[in-house]
C-alpha positions in Angstrom: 47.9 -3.3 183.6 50.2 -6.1 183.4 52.9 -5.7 180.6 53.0 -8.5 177.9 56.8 -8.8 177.6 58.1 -7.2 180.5 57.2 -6.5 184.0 59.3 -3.0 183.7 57.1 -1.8 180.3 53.8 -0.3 180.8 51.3 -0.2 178.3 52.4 3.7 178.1 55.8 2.7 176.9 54.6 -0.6 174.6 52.2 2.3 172.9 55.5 4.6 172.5 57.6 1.8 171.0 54.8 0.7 168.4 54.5 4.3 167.4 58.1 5.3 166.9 59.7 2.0 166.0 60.9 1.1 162.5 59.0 -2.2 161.6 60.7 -4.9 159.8 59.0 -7.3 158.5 60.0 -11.3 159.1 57.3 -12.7 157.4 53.5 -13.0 156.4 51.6 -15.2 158.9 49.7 -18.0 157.3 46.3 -19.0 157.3 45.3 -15.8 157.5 42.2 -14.3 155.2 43.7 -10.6 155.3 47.4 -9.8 155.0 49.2 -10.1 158.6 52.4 -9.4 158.7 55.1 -10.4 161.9 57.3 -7.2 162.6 60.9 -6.4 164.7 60.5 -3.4 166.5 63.7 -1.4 165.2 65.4 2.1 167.3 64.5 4.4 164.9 67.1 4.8 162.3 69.0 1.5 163.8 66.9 -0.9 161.7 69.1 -3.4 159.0 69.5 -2.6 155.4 67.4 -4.0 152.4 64.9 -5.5 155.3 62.6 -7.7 153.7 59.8 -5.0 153.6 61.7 -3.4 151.1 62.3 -6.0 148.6 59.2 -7.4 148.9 57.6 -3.3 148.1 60.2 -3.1 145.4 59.0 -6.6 143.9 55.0 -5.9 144.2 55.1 -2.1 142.8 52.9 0.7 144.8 49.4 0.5 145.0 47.7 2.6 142.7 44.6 4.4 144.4 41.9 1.3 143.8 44.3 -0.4 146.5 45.4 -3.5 146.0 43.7 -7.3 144.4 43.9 -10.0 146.9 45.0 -12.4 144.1 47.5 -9.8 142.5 48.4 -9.5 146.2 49.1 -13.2 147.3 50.9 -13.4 144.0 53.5 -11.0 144.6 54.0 -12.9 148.1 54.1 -16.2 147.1 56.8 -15.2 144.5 58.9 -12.9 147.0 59.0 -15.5 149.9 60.1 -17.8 147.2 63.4 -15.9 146.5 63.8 -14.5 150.2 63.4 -18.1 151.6 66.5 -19.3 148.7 68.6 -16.4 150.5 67.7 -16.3 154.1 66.2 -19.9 155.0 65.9 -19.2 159.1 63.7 -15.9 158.1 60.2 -17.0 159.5 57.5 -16.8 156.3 55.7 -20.2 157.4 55.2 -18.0 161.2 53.6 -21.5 163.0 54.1 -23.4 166.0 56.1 -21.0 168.8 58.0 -17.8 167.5 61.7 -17.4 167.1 63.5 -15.2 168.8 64.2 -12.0 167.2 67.2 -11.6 165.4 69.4 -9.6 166.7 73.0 -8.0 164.0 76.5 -8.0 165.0 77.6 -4.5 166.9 73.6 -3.8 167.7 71.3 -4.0 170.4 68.9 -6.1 168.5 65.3 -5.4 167.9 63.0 -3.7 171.0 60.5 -6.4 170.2 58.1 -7.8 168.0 54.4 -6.9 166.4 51.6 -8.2 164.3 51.0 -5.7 161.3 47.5 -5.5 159.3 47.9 -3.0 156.6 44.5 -1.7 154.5 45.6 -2.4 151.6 46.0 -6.0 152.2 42.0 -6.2 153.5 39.6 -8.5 151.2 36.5 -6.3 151.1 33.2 -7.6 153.1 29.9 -7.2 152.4 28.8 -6.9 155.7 31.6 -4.6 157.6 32.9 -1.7 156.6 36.1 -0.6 154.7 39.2 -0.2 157.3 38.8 -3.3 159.7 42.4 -2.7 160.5 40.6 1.0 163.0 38.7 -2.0 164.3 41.8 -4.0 165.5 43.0 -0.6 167.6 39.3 0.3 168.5 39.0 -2.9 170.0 42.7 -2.0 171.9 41.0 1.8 173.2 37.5 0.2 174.1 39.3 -2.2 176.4 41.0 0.4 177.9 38.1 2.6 178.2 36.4 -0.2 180.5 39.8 -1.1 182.5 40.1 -4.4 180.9 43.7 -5.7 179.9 42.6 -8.2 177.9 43.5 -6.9 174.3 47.1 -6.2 173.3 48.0 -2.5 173.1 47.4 -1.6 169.3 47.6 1.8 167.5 47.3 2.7 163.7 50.3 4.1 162.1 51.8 3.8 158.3 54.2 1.1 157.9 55.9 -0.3 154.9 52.5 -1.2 153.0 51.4 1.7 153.7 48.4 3.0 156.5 47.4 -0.4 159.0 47.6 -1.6 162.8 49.7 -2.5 164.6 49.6 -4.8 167.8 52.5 -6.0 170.1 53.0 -9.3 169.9 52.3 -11.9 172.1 55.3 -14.2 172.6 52.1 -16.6 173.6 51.9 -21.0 174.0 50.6 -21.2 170.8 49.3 -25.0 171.5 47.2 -23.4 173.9 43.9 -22.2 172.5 40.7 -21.4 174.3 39.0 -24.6 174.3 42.6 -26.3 176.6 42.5 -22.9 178.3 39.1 -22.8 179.9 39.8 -26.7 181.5 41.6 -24.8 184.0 38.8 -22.9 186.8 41.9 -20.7 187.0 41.6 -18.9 184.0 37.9 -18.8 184.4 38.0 -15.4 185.9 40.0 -13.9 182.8 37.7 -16.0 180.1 35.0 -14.3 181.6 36.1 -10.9 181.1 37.1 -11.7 177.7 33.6 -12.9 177.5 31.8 -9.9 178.8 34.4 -8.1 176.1 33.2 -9.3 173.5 29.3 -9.0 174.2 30.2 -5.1 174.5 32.6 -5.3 171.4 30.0 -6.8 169.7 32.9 -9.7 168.4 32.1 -11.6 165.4 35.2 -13.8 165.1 36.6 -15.0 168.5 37.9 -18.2 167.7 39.3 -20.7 170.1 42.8 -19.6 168.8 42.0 -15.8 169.0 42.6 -16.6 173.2 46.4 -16.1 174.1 47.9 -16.9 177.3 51.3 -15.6 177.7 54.7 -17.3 180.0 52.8 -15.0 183.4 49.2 -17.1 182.3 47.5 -13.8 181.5 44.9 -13.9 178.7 44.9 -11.5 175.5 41.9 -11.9 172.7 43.7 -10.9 169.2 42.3 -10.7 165.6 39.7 -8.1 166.7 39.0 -6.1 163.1 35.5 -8.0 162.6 33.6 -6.1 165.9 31.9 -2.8 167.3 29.2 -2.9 164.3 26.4 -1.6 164.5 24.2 -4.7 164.0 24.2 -7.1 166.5 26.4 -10.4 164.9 27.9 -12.1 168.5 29.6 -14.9 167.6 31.8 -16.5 169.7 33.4 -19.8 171.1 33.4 -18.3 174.8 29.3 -19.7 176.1 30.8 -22.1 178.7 29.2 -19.2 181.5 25.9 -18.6 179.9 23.0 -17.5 182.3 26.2 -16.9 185.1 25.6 -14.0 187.3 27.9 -11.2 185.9 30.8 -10.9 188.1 30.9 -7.6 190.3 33.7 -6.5 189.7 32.8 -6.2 186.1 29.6 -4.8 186.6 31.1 -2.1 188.2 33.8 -1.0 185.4 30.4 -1.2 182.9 28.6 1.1 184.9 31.6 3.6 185.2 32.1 3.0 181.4 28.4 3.9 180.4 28.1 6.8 182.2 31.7 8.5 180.5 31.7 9.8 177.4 33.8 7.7 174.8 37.2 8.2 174.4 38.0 10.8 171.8 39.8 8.0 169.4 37.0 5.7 170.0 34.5 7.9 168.6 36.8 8.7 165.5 36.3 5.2 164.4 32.7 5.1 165.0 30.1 6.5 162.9 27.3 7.9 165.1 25.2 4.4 164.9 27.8 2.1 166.3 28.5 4.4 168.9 25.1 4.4 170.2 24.8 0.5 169.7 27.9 0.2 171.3 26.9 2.1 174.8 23.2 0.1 174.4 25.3 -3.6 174.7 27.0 -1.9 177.8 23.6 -1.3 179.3 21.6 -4.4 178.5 24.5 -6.8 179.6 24.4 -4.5 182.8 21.1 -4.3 183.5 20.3 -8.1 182.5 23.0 -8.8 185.5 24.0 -12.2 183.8 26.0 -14.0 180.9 23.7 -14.2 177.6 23.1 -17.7 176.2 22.5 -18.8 172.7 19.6 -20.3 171.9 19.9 -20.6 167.7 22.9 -22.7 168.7 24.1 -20.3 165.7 26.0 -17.4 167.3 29.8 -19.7 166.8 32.9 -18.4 164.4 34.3 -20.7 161.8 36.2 -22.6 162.3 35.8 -22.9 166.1 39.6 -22.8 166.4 
C-alpha cells in the first residue's frame, strides 16, 4: 500500500504513530456537522506546553455522563478560538484552502505529522445511525484493508484530548481538487472505480464530491466515512459516472477472496450481527451481478454534491 506522506512509512508504521503520538490540536475544521478536529502528531512526551487542547478542555469543563450539547458545544468553541486567535493568529482555526505546514519549536524535531480527530462526544445524534459513528470512520479504514483496497486513510480509535474518537492521518491533499475535476481525467478512472465499488460494499451514505482526495503522488483517499456499513441499504453517492460498467477483474477477484474470509476480528467488534451479514450480502450481489449498479430514483446523491 502506497504511504500517504512518505514513500519510507507503511501503513504499519502510520498505524503506530496515530496510536502512540500525543495529539495537539491546531484547530476545529469548519463546515463540519460533527466536531473535527486537525491534530500534530507529537513524540510522546515531546509535545509543547499549554497546547490548545488543553485550554480549550480547561475553558469547556468535562463532560458529564449525558455527553456533551452540540449548542453548549459550538459555544465553548466559538468563545475559545476567539481568545486563542487574539494570542496566536497563524494557529489554523478557519482549516480552508491548502494546510499549513506543521509547526515545528525551537530545539525540537517538530511534529511526526498531522491527523483529522472526531471525538464521540462532539457527534450530533441521528435518527437513522447509530450512536459512535466515529467506530464507523476506522471500520471503514479495516474494511478497506480486509479487501486490499488503499483507498481510505489508515484510521484507528483511541482517546485523545476530548475524550474516546478516531483518528485518521491526514491527507496533505489539493484541496481544489474534488471528485467531480478528478474523474475529467481517464487516469484516475481506475482508482474512482475502486472507490466506487468501496462504497457499494461500505454501504456509504455520504460520499461527497469533496470526500475524494488526491494527494502530491495523484493517489485517491475517500474520507468522512462515519455515515456507512448499516445495515439498511442507504447508497448515496456522487461516484455513478460507471454505472452498468463491467466490474473490473481485478476487483472481482479481491471481493471473492474477501467473501469467502471471515471478517476481521475489529471489524466485527463494530458490527452488530445484522450489519455484518448485510455487509458480506453487498459483497456478493455486486460480485455476482458482475457490473457497476445504476440509479434509477435519480435519488441515491449526498447533499450537498460537494
Amino acid at each position: 500500500m502506497p504511504a500517504p506522506d512518505s514513500t519510507d512509512a507503511t501503513t504499519a508504521d502510520h498505524l503506530a504513530m496515530l496510536a502512540s503520538a500525543d495529539l495537539v490540536i491546531e484547530g476545529r475544521m469548519p463546515w463540519s456537522s460533527n466536531a473535527t478536529f486537525l491534530c500534530e502528531l507529537w513524540p510522546g512526551g515531546s509535545r509543547p506546553d499549554a497546547g490548545v487542547a488543553d485550554q480549550i478542555t480547561e475553558d469547556a469543563g468535562e463532560p458529564d455522563d449525558a455527553g456533551v450539547d452540540p449548542d453548549e458545544w459550538d459555544e465553548d468553541w466559538d468563545e475559545a478560538d476567539e481568545g486563542d486567535e487574539a494570542e496566536e493568529p497563524d494557529r489554523a482555526h478557519d482549516l480552508d484552502g491548502r494546510s499549513k505546514p506543521p509547526t515545528r519549536l525551537p530545539g525540537t524535531g517538530g511534529p511526526l505529522g498531522r491527523a483529522i480527530y472526531k471525538p464521540h462526544q462532539g457527534e450530533r445524534p441521528l435518527w437513522d445511525f447509530p450512536d459512535g459513528l466515529y467506530r464507523r470512520e476506522a471500520g471503514a479504514f479495516q474494511l478497506a484493508s480486509a479487501l486490499g483496497w488503499d483507498c481510505i486513510p489508515p484510521t484507528i480509535v483511541r482517546d485523545g484530548p476530548f475524550g474516546p474518537g478516531s483518528v485518521q492521518l491526514f491527507i496533505d491533499a489539493d484541496f481544489d481538487q474534488h471528485h467531480f475535476t478528478l474523474v475529467e481525467d481517464e487516469a484516475n478512472h481506475p482508482q474512482l472505480r475502486r472507490m466506487c465499488a468501496f462504497d457499494i460494499v461500505a454501504n456509504s451514505t455520504d460520499r461527497k464530491g469533496g470526500h475524494v482526495l488526491v494527494d502530491p503522488a495523484g493517489h485517491l483517499w475517500g474520507i468522512d466515512n462515519g455515515l456507512c456499513l448499516h445495515a439498511e441499504f442507504k447508497l448515496r453517492t456522487v461516484i455513478w459516472e460507471f454505472a452498468l460498467e463491467p466490474l473490473p477483474a481485478e476487483l472481482a477477484d479481491d471481493l471473492a477472496a474477501f467473501v469467502e474470509a471471515p471478517l476481521p476480528d475489529d471489524l466485527c467488534a463494530i458490527l452488530d450481527p445484522f450489519e455484518r451479514d448485510a455487509l458480506h450480502q453487498r459483497a456478493r450481489a455486486l460480485l455476482a451481478e458482475g457490473r457497476f449498479p445504476t440509479d434509477p430514483t435519480g435519488r441515491r446523491y449526498p447533499w450537498p454534491l460537494v
